[in-house]
N, C-alpha and C positions, 0 to 999 in steps of 0.2 A: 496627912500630907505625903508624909515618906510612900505608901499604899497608893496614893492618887498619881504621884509620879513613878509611880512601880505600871503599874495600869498603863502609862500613856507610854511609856517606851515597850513595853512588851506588843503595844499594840502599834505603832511604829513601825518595830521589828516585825511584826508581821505582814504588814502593808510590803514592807520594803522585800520580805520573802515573796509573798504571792505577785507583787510586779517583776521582781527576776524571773520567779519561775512562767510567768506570760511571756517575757521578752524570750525568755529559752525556748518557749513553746513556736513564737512567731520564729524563733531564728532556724528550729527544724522544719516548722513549713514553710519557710523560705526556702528551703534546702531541696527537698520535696518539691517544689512546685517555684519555680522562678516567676518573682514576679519583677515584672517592670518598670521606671518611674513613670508610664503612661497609665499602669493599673492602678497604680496607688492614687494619682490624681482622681 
């Protein structure tokens, strides 16, 4: 049990890594390249 909730937060933690590191990613190509709320629609 200890091992199975070891498992789900590490894998959480990861989730929760690799969606920052996308939001970081969208916030330099934002940067790069201006989009506007007409593109995004």
């Amino acid at each position: 049990m200890s091992l199975s909730s070891l498992l789900k937060e590490s894998r959480s933690k990861h989730k929760l890594k690799s969606y920052d590191a996308a939001l970081k990613q969208l916030r330099a190509f934002r940067a790069v390249i201006p989009i506007t709320s007409k593109n995004i629609a």
